[in-house]
C-alpha positions, 0 to 999 in steps of 0.5 A, a space after each residue: 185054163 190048165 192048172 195045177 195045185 200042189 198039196 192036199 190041206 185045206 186051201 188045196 182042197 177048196 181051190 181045187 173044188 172051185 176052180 174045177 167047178 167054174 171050167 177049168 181043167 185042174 189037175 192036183 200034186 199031192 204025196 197021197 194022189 191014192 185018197 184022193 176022188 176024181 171029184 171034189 164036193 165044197 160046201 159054201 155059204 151060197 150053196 155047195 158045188 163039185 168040181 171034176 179033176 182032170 189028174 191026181 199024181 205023186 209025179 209032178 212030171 205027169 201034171 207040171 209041163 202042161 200046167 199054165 198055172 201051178 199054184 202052191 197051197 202048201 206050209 212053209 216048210 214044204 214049199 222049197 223041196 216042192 219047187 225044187 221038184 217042180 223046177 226040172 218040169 215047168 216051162 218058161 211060159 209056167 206061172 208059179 204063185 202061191 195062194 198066201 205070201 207071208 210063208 216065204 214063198 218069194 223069198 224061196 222062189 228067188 231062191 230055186 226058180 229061173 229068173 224067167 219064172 213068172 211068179 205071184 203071191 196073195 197077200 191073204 188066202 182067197 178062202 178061209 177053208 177046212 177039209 170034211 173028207 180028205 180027198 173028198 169033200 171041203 168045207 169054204 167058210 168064207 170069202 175075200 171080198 177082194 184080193 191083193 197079190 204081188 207078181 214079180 220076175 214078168 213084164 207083164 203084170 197086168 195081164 197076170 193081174 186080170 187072169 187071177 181077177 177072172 180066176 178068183 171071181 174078185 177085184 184082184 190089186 196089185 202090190 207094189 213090191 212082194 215085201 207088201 205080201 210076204 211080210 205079214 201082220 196076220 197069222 205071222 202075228 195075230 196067232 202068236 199074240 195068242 199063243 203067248 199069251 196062253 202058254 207062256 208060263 206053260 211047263 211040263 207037267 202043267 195040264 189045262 182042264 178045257 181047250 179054249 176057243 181060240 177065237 171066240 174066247 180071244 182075250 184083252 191082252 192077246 189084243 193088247 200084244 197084237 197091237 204093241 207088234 203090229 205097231 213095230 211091224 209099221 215101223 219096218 215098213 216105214 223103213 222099207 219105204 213101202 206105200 202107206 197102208 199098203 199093209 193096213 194096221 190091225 185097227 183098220 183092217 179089222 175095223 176096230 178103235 182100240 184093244 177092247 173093240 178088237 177083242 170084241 171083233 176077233 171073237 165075233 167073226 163068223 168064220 172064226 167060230 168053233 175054232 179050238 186052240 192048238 191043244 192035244 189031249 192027255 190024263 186029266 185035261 190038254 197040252 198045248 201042241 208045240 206041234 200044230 202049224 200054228 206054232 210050226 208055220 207062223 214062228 219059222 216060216 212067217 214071223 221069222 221073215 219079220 224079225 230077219 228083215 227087221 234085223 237086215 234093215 237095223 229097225 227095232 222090233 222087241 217085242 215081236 223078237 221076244 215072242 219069237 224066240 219064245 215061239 221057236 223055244 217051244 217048237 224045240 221042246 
């Protein structure tokens, strides 16, 4: 298929890399096209692999019209400027998806886009990823074992439903509502919980001797907040009459009992390992960086569609209010 993926992070890199591997003809639109190599090496837990790029352009009318697929893998700040750029190119037949959901992108595509656009989100991303060279070389850390994606504004969902499925090499299920993909108790949550719970008393002036593992070094009390807001997210999609364990609780979908088994299972995921907290070095020791899209995308572009959907349908949520306002405090200093 012809493909074209918009933005060079990580999940632009890997994507790229696999789908161009397995004989599709991928093209990339990226701000930095002049870094980018006419191959992408992934190196993956059963192996590494290259893909061959058909084209690397600034210009999305050099790689939008001829595209069937356009996949956005960007941050939530950028997705409305870039479908707004992308909108004059595509075609009624252009499918515009997004490799995870809970950014906004549903709620930014019925926004720009035609109501002709066919449109799909995953709930998470297929691969957890990190660029080695930009342009270059990626890293594909791990696997989804399946994947659940919403599609909206087409009559034909199926067919959308098993081409992502022969995409992506893994059972795809469909969501019953794009509310089950854009609403997330993942990153929207889960860094949050920790970012809180490590700065919260963070003042200028405060300098911390050693950047923590983010992950490996979770603490019970990160645990603890997770599991106090994921018990208000259910509420809200209790109230949205969504399908019971369309989005499963934290518990389950970690397969843990209670805060301590989670604490135990967040430290001990391989793919999370030798992930540092969001931290940048100064005289004597680090600070934390109000900077990094763990603050810049999770608070504004993930839990903030929580806390607004949560406010538009009157469901009481204060501790993921609270946490929110003290996240978008922070990315204001």
């Amino acid at each position: 298929m012809r493909i074209c993926i918009c933005g060079g992070g990580n999940l632009g890199h890997v994507c790229a890399g696999f789908l161009a591997n397995r004989g599709h003809q991928v093209s990339i639109l990226t701000t930095k096209p002049e870094r980018w190599s006419q191959t992408i090496g992934v190196v993956a837990p059963d192996g590494s692999f290259k893909g061959k790029l058909a084209q690397v352009s600034s210009r999305p009318e050099e790689v939008i019209p001829q595209a069937e697929i356009v996949l956005v893998c960007l941050p939530g700040f950028a997705i409305h400027d870039e479908l707004t750029k992308i909108k004059p190119y595509l075609s009624k037949n252009s499918l515009v998806g997004t490799v995870v959901s809970s950014t906004g992108f549903f709620f930014e595509a019925f926004e720009v886009l035609p109501s002709d656009i066919a449109l799909f989100g995953f709930q998470r991303v297929p691969f957890i990823s990190r660029i080695i060279e930009y342009g270059q070389k990626a890293e594909l850390k791990g696997y989804k074992e399946s994947l659940h994606v919403a599609i909206e504004q087409t009559e034909n969902k199926e067919s959308v439903r098993v081409v992502l499925e022969q995409l992506f090499e893994k059972p795809v299920t469909l969501a019953g509502s794009f509310y089950e993909v854009s609403l997330s108790n993942s990153n929207p949550i889960l860094h949050p919980s920790r970012l809180y719970t490590m700065w919260r008393d963070w003042q200028p002036g405060i300098v911390y001797p050693h950047n923590p593992q983010f992950y490996a070094e979770w603490t019970l009390e990160a645990s603890t907040l997770l599991l106090q807001m994921d018990d208000e997210f259910q509420s809200l999609l209790k109230k949205l009459g969504l399908k019971e364990g369309c989005i499963p609780p934290i518990l389950d979908y970690y397969e843990s009992t209670d805060a301590d088994s989670l604490t135990q299972k967040l430290r001990s995921i391989k793919a999370f390992q030798n992930i540092s907290s969001p931290m940048k070095a100064v005289e004597g020791g680090f600070i934390p960086d109000f900077s990094s899209r763990y603050f810049t995308e999770d608070f504004p572009y993930g839990m903030r569609f929580i806390v607004e959907t949560a406010q538009k349908h009157h469901v009481s949520i204060p501790t993921t209010e609270n946490i929110y306002q003290w996240g978008l405090s922070k990315i204001g200093e």
